[in-house]
N, C-alpha and C positions, 0 to 999 in steps of 0.2 A: 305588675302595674295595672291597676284596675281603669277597667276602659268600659265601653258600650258600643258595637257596630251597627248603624243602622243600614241595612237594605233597600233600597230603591228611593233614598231620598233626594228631598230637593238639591239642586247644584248649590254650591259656596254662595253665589250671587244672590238668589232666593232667598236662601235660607238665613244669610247676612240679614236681610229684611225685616224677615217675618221674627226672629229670635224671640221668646218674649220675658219677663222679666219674671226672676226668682228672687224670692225672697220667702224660705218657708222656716218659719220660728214653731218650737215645742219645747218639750219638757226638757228632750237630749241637748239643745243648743239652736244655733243659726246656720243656716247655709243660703247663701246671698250669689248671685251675680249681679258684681256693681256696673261693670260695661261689658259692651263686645267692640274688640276692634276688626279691621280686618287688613290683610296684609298686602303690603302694595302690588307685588306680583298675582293677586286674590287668590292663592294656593291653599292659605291659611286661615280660620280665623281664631282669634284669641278670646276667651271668655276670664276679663279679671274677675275674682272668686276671694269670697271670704266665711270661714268655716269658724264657729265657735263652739267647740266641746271638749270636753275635758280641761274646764276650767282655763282655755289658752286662745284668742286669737290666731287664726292663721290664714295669711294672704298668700295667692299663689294664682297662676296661672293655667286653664284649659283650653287643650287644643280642639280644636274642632276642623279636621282635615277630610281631602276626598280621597279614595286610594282603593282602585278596583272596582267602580260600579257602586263604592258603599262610604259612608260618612262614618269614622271613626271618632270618638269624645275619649280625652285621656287626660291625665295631666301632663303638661308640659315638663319637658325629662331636663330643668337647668337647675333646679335646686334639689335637696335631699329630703322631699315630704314625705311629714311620718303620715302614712295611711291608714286614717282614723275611722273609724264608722262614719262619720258627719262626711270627711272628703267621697268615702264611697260615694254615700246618698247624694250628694250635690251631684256629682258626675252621673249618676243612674236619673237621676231627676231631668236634668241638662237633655241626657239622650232621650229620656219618653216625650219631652217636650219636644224633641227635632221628631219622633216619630208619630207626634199628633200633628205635624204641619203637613202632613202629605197621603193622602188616601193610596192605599196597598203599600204603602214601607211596612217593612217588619224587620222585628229584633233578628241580628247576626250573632255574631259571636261575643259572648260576653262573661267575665268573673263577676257578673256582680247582680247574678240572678237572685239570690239573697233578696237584695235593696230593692231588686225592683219591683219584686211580690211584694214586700210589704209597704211600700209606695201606692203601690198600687190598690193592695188591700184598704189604707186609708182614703185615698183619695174615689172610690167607686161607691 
């Protein structure tokens, strides 16, 4: 399941706040976050998510939870999404953006160091 853990970031409450909006289009496709909710008990927040590559729509949900000192970004485990390059990057995108909201967070454990070097290679 490709995820991203952030290190010392803001709490669910903050980070609800500050979220900020993706929307990055190229040559490969779209990867979009249309909203963020958050969950009433505030354990949870949800990022709705829309990915467009290989030629397919696809809406789905990410989780954005706290669990040990650290913010985990995943996709939400209720449907059977095919994990595409685009879902990667949306999710590796989602994380660097929780880890520019908070000075000294840093990357934890992650599958998707791939995506975020070259994220990152573009965007610097």
């Amino acid at each position: 399941m490709p995820h991203v853990k952030i290190e010392n970031s803001p709490d669910l409450d903050d980070l609800f706040r500050s979220l900020p909006t993706i929307d990055h289009r190229d040559d490969s496709g779209v990867q979009k976050v249309v909203t963020y909710f958050m969950e009433q008990n505030g354990e949870q927040i949800l990022a709705e998510a829309l990915v467009i590559d290989v030629g397919r729509p696809r809406r789905f949900f990410v989780s954005i939870k706290q669990r040990d000192g650290e913010v985990v970004v995943r996709c939400l485990q209720i449907t059977d999404l095919e994990k595409t390059e685009g879902v990667k990057r949306l999710i590796a995108r989602l994380g660097l953006a929780i880890l520019a909201l908070r000075e000294g967070a840093s990357l934890g454990n992650t599958n998707l160091a791939d995506q975020i070097a070259a994220i990152r290679g573009k965007v610097s």
